[in-house]
C-alpha positions in Angstrom: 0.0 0.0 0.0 2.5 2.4 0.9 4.9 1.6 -2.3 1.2 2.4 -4.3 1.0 5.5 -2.7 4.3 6.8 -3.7 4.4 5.9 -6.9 1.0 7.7 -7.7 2.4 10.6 -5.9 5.6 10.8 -8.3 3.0 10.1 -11.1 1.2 13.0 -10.2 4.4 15.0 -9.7 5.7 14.2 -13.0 1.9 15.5 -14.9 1.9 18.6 -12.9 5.8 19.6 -13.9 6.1 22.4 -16.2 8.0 20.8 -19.0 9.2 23.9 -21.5 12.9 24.6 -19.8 13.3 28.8 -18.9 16.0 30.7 -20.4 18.0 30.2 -17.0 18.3 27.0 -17.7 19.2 26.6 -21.2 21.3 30.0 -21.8 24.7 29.5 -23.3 27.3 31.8 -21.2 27.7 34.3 -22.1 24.9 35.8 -24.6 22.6 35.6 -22.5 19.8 38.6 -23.6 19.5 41.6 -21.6 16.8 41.4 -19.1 14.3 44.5 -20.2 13.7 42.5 -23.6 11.8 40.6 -21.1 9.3 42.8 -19.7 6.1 41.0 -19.0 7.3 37.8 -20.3 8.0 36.2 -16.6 6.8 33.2 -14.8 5.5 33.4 -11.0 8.9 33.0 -10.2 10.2 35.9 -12.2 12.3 34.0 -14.7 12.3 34.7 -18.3 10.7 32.8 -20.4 12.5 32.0 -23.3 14.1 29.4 -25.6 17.8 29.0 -26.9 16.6 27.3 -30.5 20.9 26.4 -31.7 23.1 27.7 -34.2 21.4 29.1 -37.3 22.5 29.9 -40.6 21.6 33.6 -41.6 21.3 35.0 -44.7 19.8 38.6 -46.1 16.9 39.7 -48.6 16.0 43.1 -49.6 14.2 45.1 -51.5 15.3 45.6 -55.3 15.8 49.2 -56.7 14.9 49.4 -60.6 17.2 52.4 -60.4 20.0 49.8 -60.2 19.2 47.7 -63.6 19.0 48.3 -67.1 16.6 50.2 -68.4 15.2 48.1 -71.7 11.7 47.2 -71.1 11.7 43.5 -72.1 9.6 42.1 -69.2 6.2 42.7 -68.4 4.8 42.8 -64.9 1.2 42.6 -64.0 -0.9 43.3 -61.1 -3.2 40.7 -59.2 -6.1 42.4 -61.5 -4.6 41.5 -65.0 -3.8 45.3 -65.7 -0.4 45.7 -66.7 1.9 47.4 -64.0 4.6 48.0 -66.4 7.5 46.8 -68.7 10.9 46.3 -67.0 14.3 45.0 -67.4 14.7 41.1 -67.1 17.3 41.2 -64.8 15.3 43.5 -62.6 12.1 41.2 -63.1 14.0 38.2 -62.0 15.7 39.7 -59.3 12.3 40.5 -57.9 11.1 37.4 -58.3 13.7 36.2 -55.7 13.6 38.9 -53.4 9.9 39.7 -53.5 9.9 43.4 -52.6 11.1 46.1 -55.3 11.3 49.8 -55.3 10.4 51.6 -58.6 12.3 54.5 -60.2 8.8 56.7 -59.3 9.0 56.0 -55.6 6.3 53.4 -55.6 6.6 50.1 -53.3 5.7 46.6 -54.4 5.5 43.0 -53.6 5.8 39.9 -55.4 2.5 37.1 -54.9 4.8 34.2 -55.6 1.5 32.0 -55.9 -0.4 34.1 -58.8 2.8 35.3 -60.3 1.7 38.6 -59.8 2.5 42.2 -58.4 1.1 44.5 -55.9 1.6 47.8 -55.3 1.9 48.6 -51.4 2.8 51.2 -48.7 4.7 48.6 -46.4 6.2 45.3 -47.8 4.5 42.4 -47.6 5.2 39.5 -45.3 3.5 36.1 -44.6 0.4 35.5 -43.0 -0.7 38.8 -42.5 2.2 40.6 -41.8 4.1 43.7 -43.2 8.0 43.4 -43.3 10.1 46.0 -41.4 13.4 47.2 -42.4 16.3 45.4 -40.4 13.8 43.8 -37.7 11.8 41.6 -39.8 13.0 37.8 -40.5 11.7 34.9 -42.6 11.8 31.5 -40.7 10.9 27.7 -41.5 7.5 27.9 -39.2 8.3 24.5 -38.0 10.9 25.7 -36.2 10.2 29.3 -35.4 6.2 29.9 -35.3 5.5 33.0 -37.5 4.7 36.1 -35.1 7.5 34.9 -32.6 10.0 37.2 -31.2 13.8 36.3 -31.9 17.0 37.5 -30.2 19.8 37.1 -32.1 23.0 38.1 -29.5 25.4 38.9 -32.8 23.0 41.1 -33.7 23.0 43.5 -30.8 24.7 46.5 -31.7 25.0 46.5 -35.3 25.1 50.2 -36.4 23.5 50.7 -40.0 23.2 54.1 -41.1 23.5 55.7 -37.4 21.4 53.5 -36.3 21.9 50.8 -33.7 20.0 47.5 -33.6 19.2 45.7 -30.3 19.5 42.1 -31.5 15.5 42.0 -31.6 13.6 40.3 -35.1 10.3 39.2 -35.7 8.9 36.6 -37.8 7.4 37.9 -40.5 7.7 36.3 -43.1 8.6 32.2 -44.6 10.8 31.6 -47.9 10.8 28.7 -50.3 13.9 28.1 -49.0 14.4 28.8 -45.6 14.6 25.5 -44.2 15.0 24.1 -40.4 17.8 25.9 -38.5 17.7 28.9 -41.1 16.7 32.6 -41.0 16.8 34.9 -43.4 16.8 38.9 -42.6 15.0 41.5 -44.1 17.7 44.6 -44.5 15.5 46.8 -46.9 18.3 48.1 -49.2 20.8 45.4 -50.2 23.7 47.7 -48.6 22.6 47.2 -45.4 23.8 43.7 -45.5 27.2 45.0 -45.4 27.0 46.4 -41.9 26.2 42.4 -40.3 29.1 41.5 -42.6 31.3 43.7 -40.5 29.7 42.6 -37.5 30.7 39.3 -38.3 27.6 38.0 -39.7 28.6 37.1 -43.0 26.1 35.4 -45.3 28.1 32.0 -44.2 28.0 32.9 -40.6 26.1 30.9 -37.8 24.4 33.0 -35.2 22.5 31.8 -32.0 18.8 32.4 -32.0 16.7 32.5 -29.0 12.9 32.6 -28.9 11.0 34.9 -26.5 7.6 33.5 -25.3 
C-alpha cells in the first residue's frame, strides 16, 4: 500500500511539472539577452521565459531598386487584377522574383504574390500571414521551427550600427521563404547595402548566429 501510494504521488508530480525549460536553464554563457527584452514575459517565479533554438544559418533579402538595372523594357509585370503594372528589365524582373519586394524609379513600393505570379503595389512590404516586413527587424523562418509572429533575439545582432542606427538584437517573424529551411533565417535589411553592416559585424552570409525565442 505504501509503495502504491508513492508511486501515484511521483506520477502526479511528474503531470503537474512544467515541461518547457526557462531561459536560466538553457542560456549559453555568455549571450545571454538583456533582461528589459523581457518585460512581462516572466513566470510566477520571475524568470524569463524564453528558448535557446541552436546555431542558425543567416542570410539577407531586400528590397530591389529598378534604379539599379537596365533600363530596356523586355519584361512585363502585372498586377493581381490582370492590368499591366509596367515593362521592365529582365534582370530587374527576376531579381524581384527572388527577393519579392522592389522599389520603382517613381518612388512606388511593391510586392511579389509568388503563388499568382503577380504584383502588388503597397505602402509597407508584404510579409506572410498577414504581416508587413520592417526594415532590419523583420525575418523569414521555417515555421516549423520558429512559429511565424514569434519574437527572436539574435545576440550577434546587438549593436550592429547601420546608417546611425543601432539594432538591439531583436527580429520578428514575418515572413517564410521557399527556401528557408530548419535551423535557417533569413533577414530583411530593406536596401541590399545594409547587408554590409552584419558582414562587418561578423555575420557574414556563411555565418552561424545563436537564436533565442522569447515566449
Amino acid at each position: 500500500m505504501q509503495r502504491w501510494a508513492v508511486g501515484l504521488f511521483l506520477l502526479m508530480s511528474a503531470c503537474f511539472t512544467p515541461k518547457a525549460q526557462t531561459m536560466s536553464s538553457v542560456v549559453r554563457a555568455g549571450v545571454r539577452p538583456p533582461d528589459f527584452m523581457f518585460a512581462g514575459m516572466r513566470d510566477s517565479a520571475g524568470v524569463p521565459q524564453g528558448r535557446y533554438l541552436g546555431r542558425f544559418k543567416v542570410t539577407y533579402y531586400w528590397a530591389v531598386e529598378e534604379a539599379e538595372y537596365p533600363t530596356s523594357r523586355s519584361s512585363p509585370l502585372y498586377l493581381a487584377d490582370g492590368q499591366l503594372l509596367g515593362r521592365f528589365s529582365s534582370a530587374f524582373v527576376k531579381a524581384f522574383r527572388v527577393e519579392a519586394a522592389a522599389c520603382l524609379k517613381d518612388g512606388r513600393r511593391i510586392s511579389y504574390m509568388k503563388c499568382a505570379n503577380r504584383a502588388e503595389v503597397v505602402d509597407r512590404f508584404l510579409g506572410y500571414g498577414g504581416y508587413s516586413l520592417d526594415e532590419l527587424k523583420s525575418i523569414a523562418v521555417d515555421p516549423r521551427v520558429i512559429p511565424l509572429g514569434s519574437v527572436v533575439y539574435i545576440p550577434q545582432a546587438e549593436n550592429v550600427t547601420v546608417d546611425g542606427r543601432t539594432l538591439g538584437g531583436v527580429f520578428y517573424a514575418h515572413d517564410v521563404g521557399s527556401a528557408i529551411k530548419g535551423k535557417h533565417i533569413d533577414i530583411f535589411v530593406g536596401r541590399k547595402k545594409n547587408m554590409d553592416a552584419f558582414g562587418s559585424a561578423g555575420m557574414g552570409g556563411t555565418s552561424g548566429v545563436d537564436v533565442y525565442i522569447l515566449e
